[in-house]
N, C-alpha and C positions, 0 to 999 in steps of 0.2 A: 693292719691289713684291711680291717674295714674300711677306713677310712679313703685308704688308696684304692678298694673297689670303687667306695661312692663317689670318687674322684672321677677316678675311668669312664664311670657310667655317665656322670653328668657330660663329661667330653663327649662321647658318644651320641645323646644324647645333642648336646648342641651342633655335634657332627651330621646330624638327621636333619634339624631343622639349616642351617645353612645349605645341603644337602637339594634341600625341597625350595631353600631363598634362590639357592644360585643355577638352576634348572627348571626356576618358575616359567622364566620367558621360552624356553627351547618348549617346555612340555605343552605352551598355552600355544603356541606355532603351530606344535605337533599337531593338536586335536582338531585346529582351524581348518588346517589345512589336509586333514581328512575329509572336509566336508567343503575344503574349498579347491581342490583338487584342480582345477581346471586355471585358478590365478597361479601367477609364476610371479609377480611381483611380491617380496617381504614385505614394504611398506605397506601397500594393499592389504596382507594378510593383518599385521599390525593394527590397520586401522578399523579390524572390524570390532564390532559391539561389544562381542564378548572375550577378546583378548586380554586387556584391564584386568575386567573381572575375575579371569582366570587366574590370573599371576597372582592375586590375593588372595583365592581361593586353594592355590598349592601352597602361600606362604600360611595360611594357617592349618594349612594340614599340616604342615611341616611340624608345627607348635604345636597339633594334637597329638602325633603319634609321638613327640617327642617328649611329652606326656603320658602316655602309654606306657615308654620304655621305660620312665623313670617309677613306674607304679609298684612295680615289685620290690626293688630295689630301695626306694623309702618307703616302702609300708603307706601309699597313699590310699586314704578312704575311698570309699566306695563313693559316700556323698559329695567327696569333692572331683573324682572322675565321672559322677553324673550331672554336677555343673557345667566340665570343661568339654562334655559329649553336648550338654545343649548348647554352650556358646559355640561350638563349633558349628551343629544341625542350623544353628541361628544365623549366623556369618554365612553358611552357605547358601539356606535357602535369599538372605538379601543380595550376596553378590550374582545371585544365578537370578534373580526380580530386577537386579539393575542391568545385567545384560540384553536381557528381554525387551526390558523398556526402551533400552538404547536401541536398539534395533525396530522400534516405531517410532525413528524422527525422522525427522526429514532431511536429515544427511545420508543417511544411511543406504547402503546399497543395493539394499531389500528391499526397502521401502520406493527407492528410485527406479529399480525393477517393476515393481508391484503398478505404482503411478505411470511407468510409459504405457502398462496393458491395458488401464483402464479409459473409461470413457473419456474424451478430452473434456468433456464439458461440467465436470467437476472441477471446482475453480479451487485453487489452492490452499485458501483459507478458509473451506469447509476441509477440504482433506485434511489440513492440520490438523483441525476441531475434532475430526474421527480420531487421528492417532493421540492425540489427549485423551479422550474418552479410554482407547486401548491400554495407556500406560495407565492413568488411576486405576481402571479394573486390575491391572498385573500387580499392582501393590497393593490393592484392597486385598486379594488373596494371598501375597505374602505376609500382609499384617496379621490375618486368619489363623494363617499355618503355623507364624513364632509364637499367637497367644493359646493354638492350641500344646506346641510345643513346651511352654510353659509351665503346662498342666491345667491350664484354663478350660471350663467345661463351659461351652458356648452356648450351649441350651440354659445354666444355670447363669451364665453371664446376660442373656435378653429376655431370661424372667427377672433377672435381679432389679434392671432396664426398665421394667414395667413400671415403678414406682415413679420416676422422675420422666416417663417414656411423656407423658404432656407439657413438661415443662419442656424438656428437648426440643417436643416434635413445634412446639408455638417457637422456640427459639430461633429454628431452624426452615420457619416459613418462609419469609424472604431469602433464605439459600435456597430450598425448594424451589421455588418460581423462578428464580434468576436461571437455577439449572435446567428446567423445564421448557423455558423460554428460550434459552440456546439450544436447546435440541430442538425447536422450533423454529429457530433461524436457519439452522445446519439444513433443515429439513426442505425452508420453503425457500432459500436460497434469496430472500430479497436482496442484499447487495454483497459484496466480497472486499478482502483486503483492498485498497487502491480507490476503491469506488468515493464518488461525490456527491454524498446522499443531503436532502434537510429534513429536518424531523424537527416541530415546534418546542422549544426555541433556537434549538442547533444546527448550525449547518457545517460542513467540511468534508474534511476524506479520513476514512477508515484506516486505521494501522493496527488493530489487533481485535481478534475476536474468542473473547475467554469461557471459561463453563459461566464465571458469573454477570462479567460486564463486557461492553464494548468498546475499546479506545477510539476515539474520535479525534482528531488534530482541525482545530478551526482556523479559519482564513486569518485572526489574528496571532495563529500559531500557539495557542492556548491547547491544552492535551486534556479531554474529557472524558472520564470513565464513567459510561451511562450504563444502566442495571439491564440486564437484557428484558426484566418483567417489564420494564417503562417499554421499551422498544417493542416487544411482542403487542403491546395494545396500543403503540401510535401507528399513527399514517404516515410513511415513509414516503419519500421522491427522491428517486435514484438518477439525478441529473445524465449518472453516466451510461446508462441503459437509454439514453434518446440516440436516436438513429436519424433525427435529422433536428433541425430548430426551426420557430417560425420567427418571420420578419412579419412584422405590422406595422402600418403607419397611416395614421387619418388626416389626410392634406383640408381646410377651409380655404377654399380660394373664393376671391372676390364677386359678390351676386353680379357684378355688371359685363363678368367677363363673358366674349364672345362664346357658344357655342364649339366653333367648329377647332377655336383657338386649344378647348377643353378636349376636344376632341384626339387634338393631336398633338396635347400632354400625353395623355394616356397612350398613346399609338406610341411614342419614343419612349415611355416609361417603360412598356409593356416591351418591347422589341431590346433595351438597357438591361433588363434584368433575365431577358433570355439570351443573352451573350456572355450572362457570367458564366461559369464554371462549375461554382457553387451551389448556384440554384437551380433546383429541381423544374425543368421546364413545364410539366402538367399541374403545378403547383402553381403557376402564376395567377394572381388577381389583382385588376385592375381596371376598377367600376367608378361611374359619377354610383354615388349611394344613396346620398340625401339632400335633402334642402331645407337649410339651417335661417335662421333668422341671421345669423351671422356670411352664411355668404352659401355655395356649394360643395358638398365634401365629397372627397372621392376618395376610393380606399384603396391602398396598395398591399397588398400580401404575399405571401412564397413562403418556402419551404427549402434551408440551406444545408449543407451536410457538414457544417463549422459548426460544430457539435459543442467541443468546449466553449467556456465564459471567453478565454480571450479570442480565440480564433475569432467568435464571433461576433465581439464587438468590431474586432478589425473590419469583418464583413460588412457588419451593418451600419460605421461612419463611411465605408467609399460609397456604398449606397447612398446614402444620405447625401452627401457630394455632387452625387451626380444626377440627384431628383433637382437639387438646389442649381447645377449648371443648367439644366434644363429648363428648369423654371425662368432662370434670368433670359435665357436665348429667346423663351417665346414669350419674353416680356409681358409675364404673367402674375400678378400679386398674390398673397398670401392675407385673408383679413382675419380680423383680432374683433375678440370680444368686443362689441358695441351697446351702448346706450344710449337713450334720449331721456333729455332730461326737462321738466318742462316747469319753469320758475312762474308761479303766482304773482303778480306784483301785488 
């Protein structure tokens, strides 16, 4: 007869936890959608943060109380029903830590809520950088919670800590700095994902910005993870933060060239570079400068809004092109380094 109880019950029992397995998804819907009330799409509801986690969190509830029921029934200890109560406080507080966290990324539609209200001018890849910071903190605290649920006395855990607290804390200086130092990037905002920064010896564009380093991808497609402490104390150039470029170029032309010829170089030079499009017209310069032993130079300058490397080499060969037609039209030479040499016999 006993036998056929303990029988029953264990059915029962696994009738509880299927119970709880096959009404995980209806009950995790259920609760979503309490609080999301206003979506009418399933899928939507589904795809929120804590949907997952829920359904794990009723399947092991299933297995705790199914637990429970069998406690009287076989005579289970106490010590081992205050196990299967911490694994359970344990599972739940990490599946209710990973919802949380989920819901600071950047999928999410909290978070994509949150980011249309804020300032535009928080660039992407510090917002990310905050919601990292958000989800470590959410797990720092559930790490807290399972080592106090443990039985762990926290106070007796960071005197314990004191002994080895200097070997730690030297171990852990360089993660210090790295981490310090990106909250000093996050903070002063010098460049962002996308950007084409150089920084001695590196140059390229940014693809990731972590607590400890920087991802870097260089023009030879090489992928560079710099320590954020290197980057906190270099001098950065954020190629992509110029709002325009300059054009220079120092012509020596011929000492025997006519005056007026020089003259009205510069008048078609000057009048050429104010028909571009490109060029900033209050930016134009074009001056005789100097008088070289080599001949006279006159300088050409501007200010283009062909910001990138390629735009603006494009920019700066049709220029080129068209100093050098002009040059030819007013049959005007270009002279070269010279010397005289004077032989002893």
């Amino acid at each position: 007869m006993n036998q056929m109880t303990h029988l029953i019950d264990i059915w029962i029992a696994i009738g509880i936890f299927l119970l709880f397995r096959i009404f995980s998804s209806p009950l995790s819907y259920i609760i979503i959608r309490m609080f999301k009330f206003k979506e009418k799409k399933i899928s939507k509801i589904k795809e929120s943060a804590f949907y997952q986690p829920l359904r794990v969190f009723f399947v092991v509830l299933g297995i705790y109380l199914a637990i429970v029921f069998l406690k009287e029934p076989f005579s289970i200890s106490d010590k081992v029903m205050q196990i299967a109560t911490k694994v359970f406080k344990i599972v739940s507080i990490l599946t209710f830590a990973k919802g949380l966290a989920k819901s600071f990324t950047i999928e999410s539609t909290f978070v994509k809520k949150m980011q249309s209200k804020m300032n535009q001018k928080v660039e992407d890849s510090m917002f990310q950088f905050g919601l990292k910071i958000v989800r470590v903190i959410i797990y720092l605290v559930a790490g807290f919670l399972i080592i106090t649920e443990l039985g762990f006395n926290l106070n007796g855990l960071v005197a314990g800590l004191g002994i080895g607290g200097i070997i730690i804390t030297l171990a852990a200086q360089d993660t210090a700095k790295n981490l310090f130092a990106g909250l000093v990037i996050f903070l002063d905002k010098p460049f962002m994902v996308g950007d084409w920064i150089e920084m001695d010896p590196f140059e390229g564009t940014i693809e990731d910005i972590t607590f400890r380093s920087t991802r870097l991808r260089t023009f030879e497609n090489a992928l560079v993870n710099i320590p954020n402490s290197i980057i906190a104390n270099s001098s950065i150039i954020n190629w992509s933060k110029m709002e325009k470029r300059r054009y220079k170029m120092n012509l020596c032309i011929e000492m025997d060239t006519p005056l007026e010829k020089l003259e009205k170089f510069k008048t078609r030079v000057q009048e050429m570079l104010a028909s571009r499009e490109a060029i900033y017209d209050n930016s134009i310069v074009v001056k005789f400068d100097t008088i070289s032993e080599n001949g006279l130079n006159v300088l050409i300058c501007s200010f283009t809004d062909s910001v990138d490397y390629t735009s603006f080499i494009a920019e700066k060969e049709e220029i080129n092109m068209k100093i050098m037609n002009i040059l030819k039209e007013e049959e005007i030479q270009l002279s070269y380094d010279t010397k005289t040499v004077y032989v002893k016999n």
